[in-house]
N, C-alpha and C positions, 0 to 999 in steps of 0.2 A: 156445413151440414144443411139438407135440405130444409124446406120450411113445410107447415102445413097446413091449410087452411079449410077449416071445420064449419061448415052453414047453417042454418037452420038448428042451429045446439036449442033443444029445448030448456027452458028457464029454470025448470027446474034440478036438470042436470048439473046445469053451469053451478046452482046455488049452492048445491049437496059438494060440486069438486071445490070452490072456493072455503066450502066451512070446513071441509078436508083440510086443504092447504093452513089453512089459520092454526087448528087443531094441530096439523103437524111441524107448525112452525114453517115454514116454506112458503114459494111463493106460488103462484098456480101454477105460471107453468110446471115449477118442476115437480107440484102434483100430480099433473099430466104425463110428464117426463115417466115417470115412478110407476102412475097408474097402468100407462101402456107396457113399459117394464116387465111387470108384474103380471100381466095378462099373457105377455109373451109366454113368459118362463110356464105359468100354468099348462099353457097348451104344448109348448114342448116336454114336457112333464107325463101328461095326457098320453102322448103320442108316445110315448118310451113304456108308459105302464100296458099301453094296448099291445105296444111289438111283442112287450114279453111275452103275454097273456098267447096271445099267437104264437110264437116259436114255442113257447111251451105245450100248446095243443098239437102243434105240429110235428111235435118229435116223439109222437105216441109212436105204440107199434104200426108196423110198417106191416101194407095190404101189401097182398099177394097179385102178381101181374093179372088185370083183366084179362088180357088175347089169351093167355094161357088158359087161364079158366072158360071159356066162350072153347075154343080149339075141345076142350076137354068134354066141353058138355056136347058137342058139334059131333064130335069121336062115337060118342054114348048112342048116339041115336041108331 
């Protein structure tokens, strides 16, 4: 499994994931393991409540052909 390596972690990020891992019993890493996890899943999550929300807007009623209408009003004149 690849590795990762993270720079510049602000101090007090590091603190908040270590009091995490103590809290949950675990070691940091696999706070990190969990945390990015869990971020994952969020956003795939996200992205399946947005698809709906769209296919569900999408499958309104159905417009009537432009060129047809344009042809129509072009006839009219």
């Amino acid at each position: 499994m690849p590795d990762v390596l993270v720079r510049d972690l602000d101090n007090d990020v590091l603190k908040q994931l270590k009091a995490a891992a103590k809290a949950h019993g675990r070691s940091l890493q696999a706070e990190i393991h969990d945390v990015l996890r869990r971020a994952n899943a969020r956003k795939l999550a996200e992205t399946r409540r947005l698809s709906a929300k769209w296919l569900k807007r999408l499958s309104g009623p159905r417009h009537s052909d432009s060129a047809a209408l344009i042809r129509e009003d072009r006839d009219a004149r």
